[in-house]
Backbone as JSON, one array per atom type, in Angstrom:
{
  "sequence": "XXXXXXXXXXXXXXXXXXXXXXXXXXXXXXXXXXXXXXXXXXXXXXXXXXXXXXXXXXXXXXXXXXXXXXXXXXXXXXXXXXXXXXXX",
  "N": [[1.85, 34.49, 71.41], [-0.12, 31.46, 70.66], [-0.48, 28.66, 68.96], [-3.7, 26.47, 68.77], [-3.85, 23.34, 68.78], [-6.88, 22.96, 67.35], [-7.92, 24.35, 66.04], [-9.64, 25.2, 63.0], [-10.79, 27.22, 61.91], [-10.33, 30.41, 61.24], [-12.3, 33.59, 61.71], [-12.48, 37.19, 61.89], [-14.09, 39.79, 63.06], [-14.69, 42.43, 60.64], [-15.15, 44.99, 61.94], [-13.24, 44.9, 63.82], [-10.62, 46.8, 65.45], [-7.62, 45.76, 65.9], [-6.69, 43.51, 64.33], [-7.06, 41.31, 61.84], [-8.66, 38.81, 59.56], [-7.48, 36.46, 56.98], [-8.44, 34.71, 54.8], [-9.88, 32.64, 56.45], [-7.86, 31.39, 57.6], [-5.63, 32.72, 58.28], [-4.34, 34.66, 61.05], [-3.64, 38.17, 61.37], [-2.3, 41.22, 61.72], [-3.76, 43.91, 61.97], [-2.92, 45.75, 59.9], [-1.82, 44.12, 58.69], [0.89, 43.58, 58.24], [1.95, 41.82, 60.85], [1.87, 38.41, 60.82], [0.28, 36.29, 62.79], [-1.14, 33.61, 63.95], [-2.16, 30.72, 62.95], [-4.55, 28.67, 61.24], [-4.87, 25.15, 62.23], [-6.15, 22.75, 61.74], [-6.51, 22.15, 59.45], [-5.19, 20.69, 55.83], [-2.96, 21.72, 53.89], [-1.23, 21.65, 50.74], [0.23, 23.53, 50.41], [1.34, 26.38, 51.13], [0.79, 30.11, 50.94], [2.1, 32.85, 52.13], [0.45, 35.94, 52.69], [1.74, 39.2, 50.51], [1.93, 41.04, 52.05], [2.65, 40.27, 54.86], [5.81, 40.92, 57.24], [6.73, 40.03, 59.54], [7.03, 37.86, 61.58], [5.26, 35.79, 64.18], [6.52, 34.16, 66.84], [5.69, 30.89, 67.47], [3.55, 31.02, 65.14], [2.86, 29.33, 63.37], [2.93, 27.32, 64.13], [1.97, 23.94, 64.78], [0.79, 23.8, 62.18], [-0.58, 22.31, 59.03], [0.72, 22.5, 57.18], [3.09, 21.8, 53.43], [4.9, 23.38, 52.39], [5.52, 26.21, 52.93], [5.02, 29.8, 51.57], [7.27, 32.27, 51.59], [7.01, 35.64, 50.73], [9.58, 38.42, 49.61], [9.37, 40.71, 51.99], [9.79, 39.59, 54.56], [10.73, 39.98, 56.87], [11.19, 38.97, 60.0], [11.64, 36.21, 61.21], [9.66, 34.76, 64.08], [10.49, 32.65, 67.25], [10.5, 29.13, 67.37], [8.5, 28.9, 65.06], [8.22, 26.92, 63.35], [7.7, 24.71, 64.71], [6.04, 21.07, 65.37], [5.43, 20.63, 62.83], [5.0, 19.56, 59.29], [7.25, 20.78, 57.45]],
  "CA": [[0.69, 33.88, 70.8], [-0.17, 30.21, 70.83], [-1.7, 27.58, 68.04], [-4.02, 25.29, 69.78], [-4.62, 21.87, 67.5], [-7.94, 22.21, 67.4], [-8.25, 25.9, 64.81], [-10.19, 24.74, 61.89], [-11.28, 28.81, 60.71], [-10.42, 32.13, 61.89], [-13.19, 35.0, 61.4], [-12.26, 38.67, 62.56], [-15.26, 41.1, 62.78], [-14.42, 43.22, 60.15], [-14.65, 46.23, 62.92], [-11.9, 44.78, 64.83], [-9.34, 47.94, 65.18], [-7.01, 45.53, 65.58], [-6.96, 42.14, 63.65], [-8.21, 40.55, 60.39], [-8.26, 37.09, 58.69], [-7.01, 36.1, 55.94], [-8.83, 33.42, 53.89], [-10.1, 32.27, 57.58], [-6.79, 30.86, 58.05], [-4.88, 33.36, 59.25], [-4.48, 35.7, 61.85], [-3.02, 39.07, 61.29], [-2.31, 42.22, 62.33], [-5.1, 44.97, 60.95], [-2.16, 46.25, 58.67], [-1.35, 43.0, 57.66], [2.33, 43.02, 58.45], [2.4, 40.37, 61.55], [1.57, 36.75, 61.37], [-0.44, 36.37, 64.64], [-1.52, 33.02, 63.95], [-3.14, 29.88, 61.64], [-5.6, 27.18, 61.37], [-4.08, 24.03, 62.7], [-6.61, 21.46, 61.65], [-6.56, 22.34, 57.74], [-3.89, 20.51, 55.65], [-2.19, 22.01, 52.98], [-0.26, 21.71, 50.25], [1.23, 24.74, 50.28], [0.45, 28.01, 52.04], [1.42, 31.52, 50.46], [1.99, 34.23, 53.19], [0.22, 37.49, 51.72], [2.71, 39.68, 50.05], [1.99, 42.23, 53.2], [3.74, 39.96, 56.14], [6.71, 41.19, 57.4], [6.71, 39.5, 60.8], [5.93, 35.67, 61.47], [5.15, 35.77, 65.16], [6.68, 32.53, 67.5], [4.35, 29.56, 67.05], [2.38, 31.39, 64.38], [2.39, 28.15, 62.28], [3.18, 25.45, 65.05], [1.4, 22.4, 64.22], [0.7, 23.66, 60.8], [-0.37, 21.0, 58.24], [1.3, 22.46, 55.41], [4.14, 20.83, 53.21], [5.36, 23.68, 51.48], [5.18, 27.94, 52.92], [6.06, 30.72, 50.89], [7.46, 33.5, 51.97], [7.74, 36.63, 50.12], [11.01, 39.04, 50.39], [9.25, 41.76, 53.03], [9.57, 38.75, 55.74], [12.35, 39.98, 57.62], [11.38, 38.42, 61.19], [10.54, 35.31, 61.91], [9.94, 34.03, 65.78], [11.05, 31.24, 67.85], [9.39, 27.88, 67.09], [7.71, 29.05, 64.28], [7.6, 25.75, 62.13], [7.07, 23.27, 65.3], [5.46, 20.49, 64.91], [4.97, 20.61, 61.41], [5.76, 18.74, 58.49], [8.45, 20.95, 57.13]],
  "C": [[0.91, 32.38, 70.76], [-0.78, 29.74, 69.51], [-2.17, 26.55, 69.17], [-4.67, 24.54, 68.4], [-5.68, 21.9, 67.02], [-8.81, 23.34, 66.24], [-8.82, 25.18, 63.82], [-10.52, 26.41, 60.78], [-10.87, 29.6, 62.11], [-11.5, 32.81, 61.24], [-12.71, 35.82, 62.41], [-13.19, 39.62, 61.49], [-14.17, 42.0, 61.82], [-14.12, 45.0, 60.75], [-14.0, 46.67, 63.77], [-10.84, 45.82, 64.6], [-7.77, 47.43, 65.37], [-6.4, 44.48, 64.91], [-7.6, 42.16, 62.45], [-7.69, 39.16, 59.95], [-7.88, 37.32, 57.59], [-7.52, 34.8, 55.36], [-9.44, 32.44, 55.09], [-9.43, 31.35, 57.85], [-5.55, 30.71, 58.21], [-5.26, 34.47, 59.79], [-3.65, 36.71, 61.45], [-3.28, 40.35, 61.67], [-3.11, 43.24, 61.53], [-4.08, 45.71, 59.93], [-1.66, 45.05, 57.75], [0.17, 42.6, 57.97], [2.74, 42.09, 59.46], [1.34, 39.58, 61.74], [1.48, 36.56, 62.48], [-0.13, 34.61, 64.39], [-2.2, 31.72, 62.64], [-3.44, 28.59, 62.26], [-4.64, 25.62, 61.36], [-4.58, 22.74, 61.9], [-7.23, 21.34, 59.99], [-5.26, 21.73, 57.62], [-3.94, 21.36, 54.22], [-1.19, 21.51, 51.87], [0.74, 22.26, 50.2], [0.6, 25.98, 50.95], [1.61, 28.95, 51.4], [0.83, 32.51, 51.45], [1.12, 35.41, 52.42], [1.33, 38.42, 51.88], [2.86, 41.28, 51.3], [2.76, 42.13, 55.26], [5.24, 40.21, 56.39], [7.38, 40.51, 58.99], [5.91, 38.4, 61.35], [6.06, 35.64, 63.24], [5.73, 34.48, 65.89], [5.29, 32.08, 67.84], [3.07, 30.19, 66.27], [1.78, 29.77, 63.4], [2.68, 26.91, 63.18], [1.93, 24.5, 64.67], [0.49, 22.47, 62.89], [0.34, 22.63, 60.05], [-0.04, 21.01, 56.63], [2.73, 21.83, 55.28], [5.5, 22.04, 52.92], [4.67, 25.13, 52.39], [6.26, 28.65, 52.11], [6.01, 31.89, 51.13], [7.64, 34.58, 51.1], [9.26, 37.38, 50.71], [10.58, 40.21, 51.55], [9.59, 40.87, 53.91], [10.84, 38.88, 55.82], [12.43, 39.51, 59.23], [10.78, 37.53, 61.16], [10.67, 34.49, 63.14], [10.22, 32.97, 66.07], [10.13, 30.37, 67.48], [8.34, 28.05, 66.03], [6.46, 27.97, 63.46], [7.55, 24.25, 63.49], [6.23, 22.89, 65.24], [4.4, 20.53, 64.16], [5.6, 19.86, 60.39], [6.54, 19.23, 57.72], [9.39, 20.5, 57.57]]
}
């Protein structure tokens, strides 16, 4: 999966069998447990994972504009390049 700079909102049809958003700014897997993806061109203070990720996909958060993510304890994988270019 890729971030491209330019994400401002996610929407996933609610009848997608496999996907859903999250707050339209993130991507995830229709169970919720992997971090597909997020909105690039939102900043943040802080971003809280939902307590249902267990798997942070490589470059789910690349060029991120948060300061501050919080992970809960299910997050037992997280992929290559996750936090590039970002301001962590």
């Amino acid at each position: 999966m890729f971030n491209s700079p330019y994400i401002v909102k996610i929407v996933v049809d609610g009848d997608n069998a496999n996907f859903k958003d999250s707050a339209g700014i993130m991507l995830l897997s229709k169970d919720g447990k992997n971090l597909r993806l997020s909105a690039s061109l939102l900043t943040f203070s802080s971003l809280e994972l939902p307590n249902t990720v267990e798997n942070i996909s490589s470059y789910a958060l690349y060029n991120a504009n948060a300061k501050h993510v919080y992970f809960h304890e299910k997050v037992a994988v997280v992929g290559n390049d996750v936090f590039s270019s970002t301001y962590l």
